[in-house]
C-alpha positions as CSV (number, residue, x, y, z in Angstrom):
1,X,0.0,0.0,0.0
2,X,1.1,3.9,-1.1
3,X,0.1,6.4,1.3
4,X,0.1,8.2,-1.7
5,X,-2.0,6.5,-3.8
6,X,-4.9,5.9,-0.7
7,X,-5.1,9.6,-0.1
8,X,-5.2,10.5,-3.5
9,X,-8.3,7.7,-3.7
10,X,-9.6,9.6,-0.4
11,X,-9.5,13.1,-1.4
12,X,-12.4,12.7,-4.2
13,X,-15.7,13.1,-2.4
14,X,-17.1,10.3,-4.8
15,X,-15.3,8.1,-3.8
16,X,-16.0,8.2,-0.4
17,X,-19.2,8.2,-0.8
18,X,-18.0,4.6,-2.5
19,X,-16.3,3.6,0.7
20,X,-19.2,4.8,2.8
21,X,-21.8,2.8,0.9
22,X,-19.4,-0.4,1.2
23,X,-19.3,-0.2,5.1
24,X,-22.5,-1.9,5.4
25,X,-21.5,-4.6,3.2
26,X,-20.8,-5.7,-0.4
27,X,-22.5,-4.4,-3.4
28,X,-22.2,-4.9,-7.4
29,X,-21.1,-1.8,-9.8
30,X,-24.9,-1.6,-10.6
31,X,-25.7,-1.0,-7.4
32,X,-23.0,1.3,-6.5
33,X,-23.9,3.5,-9.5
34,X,-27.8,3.8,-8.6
35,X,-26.2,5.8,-5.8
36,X,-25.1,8.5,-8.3
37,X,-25.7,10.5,-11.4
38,X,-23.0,9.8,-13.7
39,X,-22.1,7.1,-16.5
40,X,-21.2,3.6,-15.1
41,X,-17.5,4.5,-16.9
42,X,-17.1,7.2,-14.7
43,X,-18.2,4.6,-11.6
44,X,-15.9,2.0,-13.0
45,X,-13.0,4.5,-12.9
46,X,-13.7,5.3,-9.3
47,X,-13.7,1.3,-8.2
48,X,-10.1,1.1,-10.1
49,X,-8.7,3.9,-8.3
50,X,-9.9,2.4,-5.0
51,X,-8.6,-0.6,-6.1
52,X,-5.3,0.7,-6.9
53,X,-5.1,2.1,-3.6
54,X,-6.4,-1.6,-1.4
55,X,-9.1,0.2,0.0
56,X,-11.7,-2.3,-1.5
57,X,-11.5,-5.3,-2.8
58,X,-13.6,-7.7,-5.1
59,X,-15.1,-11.0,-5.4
60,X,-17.0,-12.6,-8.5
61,X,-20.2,-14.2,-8.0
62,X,-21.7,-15.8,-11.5
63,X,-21.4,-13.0,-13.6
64,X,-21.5,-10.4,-11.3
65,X,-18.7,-8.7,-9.4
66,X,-19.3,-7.5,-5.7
67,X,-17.3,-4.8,-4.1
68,X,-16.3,-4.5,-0.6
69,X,-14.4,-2.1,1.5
70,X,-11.1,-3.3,2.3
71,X,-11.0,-2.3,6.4
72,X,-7.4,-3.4,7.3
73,X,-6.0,-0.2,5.1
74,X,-8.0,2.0,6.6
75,X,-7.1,0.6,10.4
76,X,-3.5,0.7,9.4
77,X,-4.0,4.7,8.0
78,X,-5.7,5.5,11.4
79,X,-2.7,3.7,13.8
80,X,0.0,5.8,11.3
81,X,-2.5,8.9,12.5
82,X,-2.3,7.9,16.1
83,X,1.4,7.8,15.6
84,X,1.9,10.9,14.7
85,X,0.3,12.4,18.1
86,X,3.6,11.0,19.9
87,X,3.7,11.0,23.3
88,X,1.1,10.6,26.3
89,X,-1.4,12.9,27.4
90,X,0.3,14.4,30.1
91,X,2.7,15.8,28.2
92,X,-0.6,17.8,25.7
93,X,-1.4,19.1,29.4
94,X,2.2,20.9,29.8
C-alpha cells in the first residue's frame, strides 16, 4: 500500500461516498452507480482507483462482481494517524 495513492483515492468526495456505501456490506457496480448521477464508466473509474489504492477489494459471484471495502488499510491509516500524536497525554497538558 502507497500512502500516496490511498489519499489521492480519499481526497475525491465520490469516492468516499464509495467507501461509505461499502461499510454496510458488499455491493455490485450496478448497485453502486444507482447511488449516483454519472455514467457507469465514470463509476468503473472510481472502483479502479480504490482498487489501486487496497481500500476495496472484489469477489466474483456468477457473472456479477461485488465490491467490498477493504477495512485493514484504513485501520493501518488510522494507527499511522495515532502515531503521529507521539507522546502521552500528560505531556498535551504541559
Amino acid at each position: 500500500m502507497s500512502y500516496a495513492e490511498t489519499f489521492k483515492a480519499l481526497s475525491d468526495p465520490v469516492r468516499r461516498q464509495i467507501l461509505e456505501l461499502l461499510k454496510d456490506g458488499s455491493l455490485s457496480a450496478g448497485e453502486i452507480g444507482s447511488h449516483f448521477d454519472m455514467t457507469g464508466a465514470t463509476i468503473s473509474y472510481h472502483l479502479k482507483v480504490l482498487k489501486q489504492a487496497d481500500l476495496i477489494f472484489e469477489s466474483r459471484e456468477k457473472n456479477y462482481i461485488y465490491y467490498q471495502l477493504n477495512a485493514s488499510v484504513l485501520e493501518e491509516i488510522m494507527l499511522w494517524f495515532t502515531s503521529l500524536k507521539g507522546g502521552d497525554s500528560d505531556a498535551e497538558s504541559k
